[in-house]
N, C-alpha and C positions, 0 to 999 in steps of 0.2 A: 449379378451382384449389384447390391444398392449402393448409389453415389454417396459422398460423405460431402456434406454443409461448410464451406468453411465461412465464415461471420466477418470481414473486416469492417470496423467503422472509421478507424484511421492507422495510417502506417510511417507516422513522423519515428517511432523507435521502431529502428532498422532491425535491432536484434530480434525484435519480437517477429518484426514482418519476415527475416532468416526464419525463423521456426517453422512457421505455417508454411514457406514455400517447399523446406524438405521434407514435411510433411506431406503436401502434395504430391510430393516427387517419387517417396515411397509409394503411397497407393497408388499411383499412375504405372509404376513398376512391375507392381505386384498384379497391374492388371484390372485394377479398380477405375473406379470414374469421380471427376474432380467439380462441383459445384463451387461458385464467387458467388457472394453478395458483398459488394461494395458500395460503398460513398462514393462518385464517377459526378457528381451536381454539387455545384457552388451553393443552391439551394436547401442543401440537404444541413443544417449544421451539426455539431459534435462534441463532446464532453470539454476537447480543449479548445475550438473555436465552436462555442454558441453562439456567435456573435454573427459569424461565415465571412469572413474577415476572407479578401479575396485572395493574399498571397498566401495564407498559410492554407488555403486550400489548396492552390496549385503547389506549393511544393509536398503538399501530402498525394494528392493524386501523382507529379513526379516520379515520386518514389514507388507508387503502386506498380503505374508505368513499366517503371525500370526491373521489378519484381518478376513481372510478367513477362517481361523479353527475355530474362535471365531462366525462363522456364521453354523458351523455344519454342511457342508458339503450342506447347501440347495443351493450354486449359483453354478448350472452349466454350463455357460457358459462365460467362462472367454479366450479374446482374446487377443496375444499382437498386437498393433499398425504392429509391423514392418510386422507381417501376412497377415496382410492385405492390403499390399501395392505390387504393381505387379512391375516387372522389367522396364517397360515403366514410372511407376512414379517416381522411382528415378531415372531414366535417366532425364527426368522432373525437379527434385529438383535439380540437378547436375547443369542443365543447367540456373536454376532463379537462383541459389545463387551463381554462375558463374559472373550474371551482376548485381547485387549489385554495389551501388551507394558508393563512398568513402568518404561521409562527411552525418555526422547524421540526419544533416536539411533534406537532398536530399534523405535518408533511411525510413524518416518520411512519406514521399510522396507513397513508394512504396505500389502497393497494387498486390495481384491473385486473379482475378475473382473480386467478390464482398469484398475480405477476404482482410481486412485494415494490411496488414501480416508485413510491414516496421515497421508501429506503437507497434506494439505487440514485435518485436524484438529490438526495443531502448527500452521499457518498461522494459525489462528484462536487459539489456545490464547497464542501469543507472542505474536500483538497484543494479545490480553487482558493477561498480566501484563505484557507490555514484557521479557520474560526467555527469551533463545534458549537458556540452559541450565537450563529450565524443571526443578524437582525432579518430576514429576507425580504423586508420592503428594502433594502440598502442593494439587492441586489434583484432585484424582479426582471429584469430583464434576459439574465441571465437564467434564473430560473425557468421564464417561461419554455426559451430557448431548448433548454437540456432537456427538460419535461415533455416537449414535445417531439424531441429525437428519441427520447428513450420510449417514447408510445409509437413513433414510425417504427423505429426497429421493433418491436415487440408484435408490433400488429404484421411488419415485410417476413418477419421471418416466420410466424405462425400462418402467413397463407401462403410459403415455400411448402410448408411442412403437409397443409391442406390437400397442398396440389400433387403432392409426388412424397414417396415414402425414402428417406434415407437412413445411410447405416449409422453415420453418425452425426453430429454438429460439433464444428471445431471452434474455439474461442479464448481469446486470451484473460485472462484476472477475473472477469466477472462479478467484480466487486460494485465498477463503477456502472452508471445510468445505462449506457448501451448497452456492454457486456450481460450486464444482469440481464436485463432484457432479453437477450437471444439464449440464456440460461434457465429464465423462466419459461419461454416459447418451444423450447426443448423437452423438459420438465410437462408441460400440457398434452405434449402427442407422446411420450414415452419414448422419444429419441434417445440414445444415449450422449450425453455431452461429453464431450473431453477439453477440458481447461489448462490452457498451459500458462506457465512461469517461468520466473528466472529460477536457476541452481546456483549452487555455493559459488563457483565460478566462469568468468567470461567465456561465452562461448555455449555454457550449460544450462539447459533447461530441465523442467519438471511437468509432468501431465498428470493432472488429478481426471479419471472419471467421476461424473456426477459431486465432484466438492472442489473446494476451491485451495488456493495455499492458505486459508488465512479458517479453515474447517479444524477446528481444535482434536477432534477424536482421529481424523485420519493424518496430522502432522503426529498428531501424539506414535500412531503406529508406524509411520514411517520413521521417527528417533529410534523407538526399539527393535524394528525390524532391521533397518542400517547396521547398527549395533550386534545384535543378531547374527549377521551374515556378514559381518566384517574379516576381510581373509586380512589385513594391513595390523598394524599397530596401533590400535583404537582409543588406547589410554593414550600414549603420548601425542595423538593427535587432536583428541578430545583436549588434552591439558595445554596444549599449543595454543586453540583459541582463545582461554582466559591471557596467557603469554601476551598473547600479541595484541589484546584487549589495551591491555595493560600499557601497553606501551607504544599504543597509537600506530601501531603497524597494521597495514591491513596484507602482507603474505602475500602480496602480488596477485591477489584474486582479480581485479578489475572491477570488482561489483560491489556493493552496495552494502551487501552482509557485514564489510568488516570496516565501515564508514566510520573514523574518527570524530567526535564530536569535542573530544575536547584539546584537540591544538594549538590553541588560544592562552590556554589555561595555563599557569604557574605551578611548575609540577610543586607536591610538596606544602603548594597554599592551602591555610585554611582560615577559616572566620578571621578577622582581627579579634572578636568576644571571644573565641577559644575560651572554654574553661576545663579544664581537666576534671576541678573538684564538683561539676553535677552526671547528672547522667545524661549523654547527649545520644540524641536521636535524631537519624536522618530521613527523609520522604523526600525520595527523588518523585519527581512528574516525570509523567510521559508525556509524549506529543504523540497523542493520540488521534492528527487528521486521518490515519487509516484503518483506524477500528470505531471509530464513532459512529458510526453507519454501517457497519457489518448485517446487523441483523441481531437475534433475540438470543443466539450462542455467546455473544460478546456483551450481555448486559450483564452489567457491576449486580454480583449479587448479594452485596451489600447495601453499597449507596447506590442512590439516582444516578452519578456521573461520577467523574472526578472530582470536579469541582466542590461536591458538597460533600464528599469524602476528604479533601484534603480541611474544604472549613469544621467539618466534625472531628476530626483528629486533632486539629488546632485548637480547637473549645477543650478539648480534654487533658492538654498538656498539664495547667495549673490545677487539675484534681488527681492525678497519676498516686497509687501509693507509693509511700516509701521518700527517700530523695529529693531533693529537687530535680527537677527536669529541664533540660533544654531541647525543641526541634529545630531544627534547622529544614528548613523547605527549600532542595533545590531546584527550581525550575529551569527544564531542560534546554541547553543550548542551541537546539535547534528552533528554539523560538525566540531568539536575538531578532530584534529588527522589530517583531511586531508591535500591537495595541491592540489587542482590543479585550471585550468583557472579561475572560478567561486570566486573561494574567493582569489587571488592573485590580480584580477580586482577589487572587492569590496575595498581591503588594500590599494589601489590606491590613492584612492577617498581624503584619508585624506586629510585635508586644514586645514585653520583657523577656518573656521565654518562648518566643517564637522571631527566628529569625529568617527572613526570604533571602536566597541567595537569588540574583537578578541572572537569564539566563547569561548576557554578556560577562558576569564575572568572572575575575581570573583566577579564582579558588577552584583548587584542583579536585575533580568531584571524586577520585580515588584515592584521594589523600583523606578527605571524609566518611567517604566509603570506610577507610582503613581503622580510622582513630573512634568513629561512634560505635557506642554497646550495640546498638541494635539498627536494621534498616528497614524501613517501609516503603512499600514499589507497588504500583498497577499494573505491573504487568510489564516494565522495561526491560530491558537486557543487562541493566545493573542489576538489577536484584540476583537475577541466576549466578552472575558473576558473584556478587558476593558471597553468596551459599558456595561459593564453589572456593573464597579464599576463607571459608570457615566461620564468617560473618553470619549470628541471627539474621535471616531475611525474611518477614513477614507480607505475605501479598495478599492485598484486598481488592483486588478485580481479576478476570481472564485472562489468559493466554496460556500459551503454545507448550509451558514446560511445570504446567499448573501441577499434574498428575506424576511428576517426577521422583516424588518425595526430598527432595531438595530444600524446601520454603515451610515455613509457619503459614497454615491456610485456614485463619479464624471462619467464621462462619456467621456473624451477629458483630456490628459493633461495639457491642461488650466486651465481647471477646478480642474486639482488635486491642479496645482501652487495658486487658486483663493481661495481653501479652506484652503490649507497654511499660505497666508496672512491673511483670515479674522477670524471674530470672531466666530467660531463654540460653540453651546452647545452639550450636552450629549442627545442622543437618547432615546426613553421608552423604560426601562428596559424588559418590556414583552416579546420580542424577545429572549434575550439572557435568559433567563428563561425558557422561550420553549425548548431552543438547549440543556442547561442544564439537562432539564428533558427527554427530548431523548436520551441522550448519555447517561446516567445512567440505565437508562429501556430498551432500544432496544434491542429484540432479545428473542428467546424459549429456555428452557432448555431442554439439553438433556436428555432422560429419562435412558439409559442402560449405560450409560460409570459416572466411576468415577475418582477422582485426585489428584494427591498425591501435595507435595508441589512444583514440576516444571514443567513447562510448558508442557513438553514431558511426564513426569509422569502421564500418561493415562491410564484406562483401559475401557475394553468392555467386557461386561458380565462376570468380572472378566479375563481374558486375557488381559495380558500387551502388549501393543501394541509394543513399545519398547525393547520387550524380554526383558533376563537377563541381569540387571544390571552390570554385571561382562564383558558383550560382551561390551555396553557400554563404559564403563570406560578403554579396553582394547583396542578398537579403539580410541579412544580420542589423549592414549599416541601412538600410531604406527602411528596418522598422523604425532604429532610433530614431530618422530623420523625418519618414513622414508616415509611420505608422502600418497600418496593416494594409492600408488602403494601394491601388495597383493602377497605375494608366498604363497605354499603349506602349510609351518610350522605354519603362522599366520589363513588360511583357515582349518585347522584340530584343530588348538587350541579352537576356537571360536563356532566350529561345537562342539566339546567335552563337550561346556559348555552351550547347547541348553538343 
């Protein structure tokens, strides 16, 4: 039996690094043979420290550590990345991320070999600042950084594959610079990849062969398949998610899927302009740092971005027939705090019939939701909600519940302008009930790791993944005070309390 790949490039989320260790622990069961490639070098950096900031590498190695004793000594073979890279490769990486391209559009294009490597490195780059129209001379250093991890890994893991044949390669999201990387390295030799994720709740993961969670044609068949094969109460649990949408509960899931955004917000608020007597239209934004670098499945096939979707939709409001018009632009609260090009262009936009709600406001975005004729979304998880309380909801970009029959899905700008003016109704709720009942159910539980009340709060067969508590809470204060940076005095304290 051939060995199966597992890929880690860091293991600071404990959940994810639970996965892959009972994953190991099955094939090892089963009789199979277990391959590491690991980050094990300070020199090596990584999507979240390209920087190689020296205690967030020790407590990511740590945690590797701790992983691997929690598996009793059966993996032995554990290799780091940088070993496996010969002098002639990074002379190689030296020279591609040498000619990197100076503006992010033109980094998006870059690819090695078959390895879509640009994409993978703005993926990671816009999750870092939160800024899809990233300046990246503002960050070059960083770029360099990541650019050159996501070619070590691409190049370590394509001469594993050289050298010895396996069954599979294991890897977590592969959205970002590394991941994709040993996705694309996979993809070259005809390996099978297997990509894991989070599931609807803690504890639960999800494994895509060959695609990823964020692969529109196989989420789409896993909603109707779920659906499908649902022995439980599917409606009412489908209809539970808008429920508790609604009302800022997240169901005691522990994860992320049922993340309230709006908390803040005044239930019941809306505009101070409120007018009843025009016809008001809403465009919520997304915060799209996780799909802005996906790849060529997630491009607006309408507009360029967002962004010149949302300024052409705004141009159109004072030509609408019929009525007067009002839109209301609300930009999503999960981009409180920031600045930069992205929401200073939107704050632009204001006119007389175009009004930005700011994402810090306390206008309650279901209370808008509730009151406007019509909705327009990229792709949010309000918009399905709204199709689901009976609301027109018109979508002009990708995602995951496109093909539901749920949404208004124009096809031409005209058409977005033509479904603005006219009279839409509300779609069959069946769709948005589906999505409902997938995002609640997706995904296995894990059988050997348990969870305390925070997200990192992980174990595995009893071993905390996280170590002691005390290292924790002691690196927390030594970044505020004196950064990432690490002497002797702090590396003997820390050791002392192992």
């Amino acid at each position: 039996m051939k060995p199966t790949l597992f890929c880690q490039q860091y293991v600071t989320g404990s959940f994810f690094h639970a996965v892959e260790l009972e994953f190991m622990e099955r094939i090892l069961d089963s009789g199979g043979e277990v391959e590491v490639l690991a980050c094990l070098k300070p020199d090596f950096g990584c999507d979240i420290n390209p920087a190689k900031a020296e205690l967030q590498c020790w407590l990511c190695q740590h945690q590797f550590r701790r992983g691997m004793s929690a598996m009793g000594g059966r993996i032995q073979s554990v290799r780091s990345y940088g070993d496996v890279l010969t002098a002639e490769d990074e002379h190689l990486i030296q020279t591609m991320v040498s000619k990197l391209p100076d503006s992010i559009e033109k980094l998006k294009e870059v690819t090695f070999e078959d390895f879509d490597w640009g994409m993978g490195v703005c993926s990671s780059l816009i999750t870092r600042y939160r800024d899809h129209h990233l300046d990246l001379a503002r960050c070059h250093d960083d770029l360099v950084n990541i650019a050159s991890c996501s070619l070590q890994t691409y190049l370590a893991v394509d001469r594993m594959l050289q050298q010895r044949a396996f069954e599979s390669v294991f890897v977590f999201n592969a959205r970002y610079a590394m991941s994709r990387a040993v996705r694309r390295a996979a993809e070259k030799h005809g390996t099978p990849c297997r990509i894991h994720d989070t599931g609807a709740k803690a504890g639960t993961y999800t494994i895509y062969n060959n695609a990823t969670v964020h692969t529109i044609s196989v989420r789409e068949d896993e909603i109707r398949t779920l659906w499908a094969n649902a022995t439980d109460d599917r409606e009412s649990i489908g209809r539970k998610f808008y429920a508790a949408r609604l009302d800022g509960n997240d169901m005691g899931l522990g994860t992320t899927v049922m993340k309230s955004f709006t908390t803040s917000q005044q239930r019941e608020t809306l505009p101070a302009s409120w007018d009843e007597g025009v016809r008001n239209i809403a465009l919520f934004c997304s915060s799209d740092d996780e799909f802005a670098a996906i790849g060529k499945e997630w491009q607006n096939p309408i507009y360029d971005h967002q962004l010149d979707g949302i300024q052409r939709i705004a141009r159109a409001v004072d030509s609408l027939d019929g009525s007067p018009a009002k839109l209301y632009i609300r930009m999503h609260p999960n981009l409180s705090g920031l600045d930069n090009q992205f929401i200073r262009a939107v704050v632009a936009l204001s006119g007389d019939n175009v009004e930005v709600i700011a994402p810090e406001s306390d206008v309650d975005s279901y209370a808008l939701m509730s009151h406007v004729d019509k909705v327009i979304t990229f792709g949010s998880t309000i918009g399905i909600e709204a199709a689901y309380w009976g609301k027109p909801s018109i979508l002009v970009g990708r995602c995951l519940y496109e093909n539901l029959g749920a949404t208004w899905n124009p096809r031409t700008h005209e058409e977005v302008v033509e479904m603005m003016s006219g009279n839409l109704d509300g779609m069959p709720e069946i769709g948005a009930i589906m999505y409902g009942y997938a995002t609640l159910t997706r995904g296995e539980q894990l059988k050997n790791a348990s969870y305390g009340s925070a997200i990192q709060d992980v174990r595995y067969r009893g071993v905390h993944l996280n170590g002691n508590l005390a290292v924790r809470t002691l690196a927390g204060w030594y970044r505020r005070i004196k950064g990432n940076t690490w002497d002797r005095t702090w590396r003997k304290t820390t050791k002392n309390l192992l």
